[in-house]
PLY file of the C-alpha trace (Angstrom):
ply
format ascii 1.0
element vertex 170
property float x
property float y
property float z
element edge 169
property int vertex1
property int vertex2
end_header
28.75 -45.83 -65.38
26.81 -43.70 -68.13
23.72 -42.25 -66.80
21.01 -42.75 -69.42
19.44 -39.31 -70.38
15.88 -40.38 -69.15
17.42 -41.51 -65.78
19.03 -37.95 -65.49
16.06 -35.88 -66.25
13.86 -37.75 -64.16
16.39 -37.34 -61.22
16.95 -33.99 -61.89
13.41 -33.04 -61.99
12.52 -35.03 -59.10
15.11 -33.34 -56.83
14.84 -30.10 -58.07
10.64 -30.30 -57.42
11.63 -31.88 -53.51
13.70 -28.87 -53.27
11.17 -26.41 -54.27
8.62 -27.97 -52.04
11.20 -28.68 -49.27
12.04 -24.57 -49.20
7.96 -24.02 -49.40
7.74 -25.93 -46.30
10.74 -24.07 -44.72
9.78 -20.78 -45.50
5.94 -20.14 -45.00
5.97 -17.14 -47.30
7.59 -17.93 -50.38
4.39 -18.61 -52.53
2.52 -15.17 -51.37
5.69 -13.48 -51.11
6.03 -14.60 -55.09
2.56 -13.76 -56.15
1.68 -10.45 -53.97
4.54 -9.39 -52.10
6.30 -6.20 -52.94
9.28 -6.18 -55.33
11.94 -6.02 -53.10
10.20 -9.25 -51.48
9.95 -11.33 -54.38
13.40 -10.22 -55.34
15.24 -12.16 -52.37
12.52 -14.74 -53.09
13.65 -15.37 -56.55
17.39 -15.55 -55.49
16.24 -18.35 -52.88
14.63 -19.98 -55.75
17.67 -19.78 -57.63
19.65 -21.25 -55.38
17.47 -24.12 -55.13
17.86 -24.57 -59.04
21.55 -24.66 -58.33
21.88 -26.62 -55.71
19.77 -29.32 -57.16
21.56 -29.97 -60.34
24.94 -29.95 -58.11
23.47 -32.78 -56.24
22.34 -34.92 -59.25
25.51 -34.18 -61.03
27.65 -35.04 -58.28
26.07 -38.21 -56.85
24.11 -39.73 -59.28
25.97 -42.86 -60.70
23.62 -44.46 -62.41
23.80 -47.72 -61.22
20.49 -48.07 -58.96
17.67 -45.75 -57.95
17.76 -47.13 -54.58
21.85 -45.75 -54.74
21.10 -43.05 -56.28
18.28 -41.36 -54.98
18.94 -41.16 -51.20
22.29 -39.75 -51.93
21.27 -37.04 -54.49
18.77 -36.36 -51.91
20.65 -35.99 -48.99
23.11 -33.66 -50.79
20.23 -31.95 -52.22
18.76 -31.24 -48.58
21.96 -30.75 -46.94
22.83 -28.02 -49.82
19.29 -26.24 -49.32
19.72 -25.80 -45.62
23.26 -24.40 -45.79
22.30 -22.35 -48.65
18.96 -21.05 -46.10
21.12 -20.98 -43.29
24.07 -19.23 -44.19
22.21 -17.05 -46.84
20.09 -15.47 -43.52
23.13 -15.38 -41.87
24.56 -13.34 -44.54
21.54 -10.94 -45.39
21.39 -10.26 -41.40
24.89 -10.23 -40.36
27.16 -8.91 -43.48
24.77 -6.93 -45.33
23.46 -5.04 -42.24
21.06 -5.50 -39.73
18.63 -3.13 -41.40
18.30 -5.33 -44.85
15.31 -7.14 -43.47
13.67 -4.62 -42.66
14.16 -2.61 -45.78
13.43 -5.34 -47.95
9.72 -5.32 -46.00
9.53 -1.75 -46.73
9.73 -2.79 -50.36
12.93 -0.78 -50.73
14.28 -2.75 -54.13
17.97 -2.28 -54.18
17.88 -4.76 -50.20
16.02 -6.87 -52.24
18.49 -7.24 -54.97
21.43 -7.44 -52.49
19.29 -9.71 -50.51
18.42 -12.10 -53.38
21.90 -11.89 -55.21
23.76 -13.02 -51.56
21.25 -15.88 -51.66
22.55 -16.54 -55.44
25.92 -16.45 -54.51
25.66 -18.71 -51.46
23.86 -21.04 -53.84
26.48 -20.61 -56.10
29.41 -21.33 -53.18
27.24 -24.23 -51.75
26.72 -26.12 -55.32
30.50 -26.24 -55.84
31.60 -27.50 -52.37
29.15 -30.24 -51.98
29.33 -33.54 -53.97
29.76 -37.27 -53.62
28.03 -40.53 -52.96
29.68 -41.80 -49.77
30.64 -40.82 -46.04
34.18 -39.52 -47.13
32.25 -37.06 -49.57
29.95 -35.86 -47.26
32.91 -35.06 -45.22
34.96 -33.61 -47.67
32.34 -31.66 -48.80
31.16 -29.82 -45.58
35.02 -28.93 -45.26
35.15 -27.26 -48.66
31.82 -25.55 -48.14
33.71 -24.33 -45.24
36.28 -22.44 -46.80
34.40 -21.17 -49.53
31.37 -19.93 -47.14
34.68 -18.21 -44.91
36.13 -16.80 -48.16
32.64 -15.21 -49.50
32.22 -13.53 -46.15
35.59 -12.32 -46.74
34.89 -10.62 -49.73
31.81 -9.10 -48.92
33.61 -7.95 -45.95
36.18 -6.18 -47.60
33.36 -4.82 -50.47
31.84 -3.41 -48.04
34.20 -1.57 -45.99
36.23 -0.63 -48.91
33.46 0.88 -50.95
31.49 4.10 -50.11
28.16 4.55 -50.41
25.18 6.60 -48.35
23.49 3.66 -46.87
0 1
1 2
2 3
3 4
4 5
5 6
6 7
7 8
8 9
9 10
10 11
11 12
12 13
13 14
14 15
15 16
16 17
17 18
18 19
19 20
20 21
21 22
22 23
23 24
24 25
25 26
26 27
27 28
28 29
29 30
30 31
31 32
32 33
33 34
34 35
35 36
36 37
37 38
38 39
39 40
40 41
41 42
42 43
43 44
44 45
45 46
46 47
47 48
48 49
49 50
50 51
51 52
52 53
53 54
54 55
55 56
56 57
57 58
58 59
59 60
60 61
61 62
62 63
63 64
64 65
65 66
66 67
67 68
68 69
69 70
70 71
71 72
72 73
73 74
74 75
75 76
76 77
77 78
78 79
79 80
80 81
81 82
82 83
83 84
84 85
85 86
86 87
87 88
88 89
89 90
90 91
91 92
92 93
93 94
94 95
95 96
96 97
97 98
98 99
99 100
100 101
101 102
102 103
103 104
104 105
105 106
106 107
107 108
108 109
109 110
110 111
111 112
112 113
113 114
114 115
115 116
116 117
117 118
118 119
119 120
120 121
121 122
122 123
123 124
124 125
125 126
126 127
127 128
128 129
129 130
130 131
131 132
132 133
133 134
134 135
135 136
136 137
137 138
138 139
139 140
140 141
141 142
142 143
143 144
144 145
145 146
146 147
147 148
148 149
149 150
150 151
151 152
152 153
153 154
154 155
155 156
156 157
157 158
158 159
159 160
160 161
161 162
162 163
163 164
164 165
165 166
166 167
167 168
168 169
């Protein structure tokens, strides 16, 4: 069915604004760390927030039919959600685990290159998570977690290799 243009910007701005306040709730900081923390801070902040942005248009894009609200809505919001927290999840995986142990701590020293790394890893986990997951029924759900899957493997590939393959004094 067409989705009428109304319909999608409503949706669209409804999920993206549950996201935002769904991460807010998640991660204490993210207001103050916006407004008055240092730059390397607000740096990882903004690629969590970017993520968000991603992740939410994903979800209205890919389960929004336009039939019902009551169809509609839950799923857009259950991909929505399920995107944020393997976007959070595997994004602090990543920032801990592959781009060194020391990143958090840098990026509370203010140092503003670990923020950057920090904040673009966030980005591209956003990026990863928004293509894999889509749908509007069980079989998508399922299809989609297996596709995030391989793309979440393949990225930690790659930054695997990038790292080990490229010299720098870290």
């Amino acid at each position: 069915m067409e989705l009428r243009p109304l319909y999608l910007v409503a949706l669209g701005v409804g999920t993206t604004l549950g996201l935002l306040v769904a991460l807010s709730l998640v991660e204490r900081g993210l207001a103050r760390d916006l407004r008055e923390g240092n730059p390397a801070e607000r740096l990882l902040r903004v690629g969590q927030v970017l993520a968000v942005f991603l992740v939410a248009a994903a979800a209205v894009h890919s389960s929004a039919e336009g039939e019902t609200w009551t169809r509609d809505v839950p799923w857009v919001a259950g991909f929505g959600l399920l995107g944020l927290a393997l976007v959070l999840l595997t994004g602090r995986l990543g920032v801990r685990l592959l781009l060194d142990k020391r990143l958090p701590a840098e990026i509370a020293r203010g140092n503003v290159a670990s923020g950057v790394a920090g904040g673009a890893h966030f980005v591209a986990t956003g990026v990863v998570t928004s293509r894999a997951l889509g749908g509007n029924d069980l079989r998508g759900l399922l299809l989609s977690l297996a596709f995030f899957g391989i793309a979440q493997v393949t990225l930690i590939v790659f930054v695997s290799l990038f790292r080990a393959l490229t010299t720098y004094d870290d």
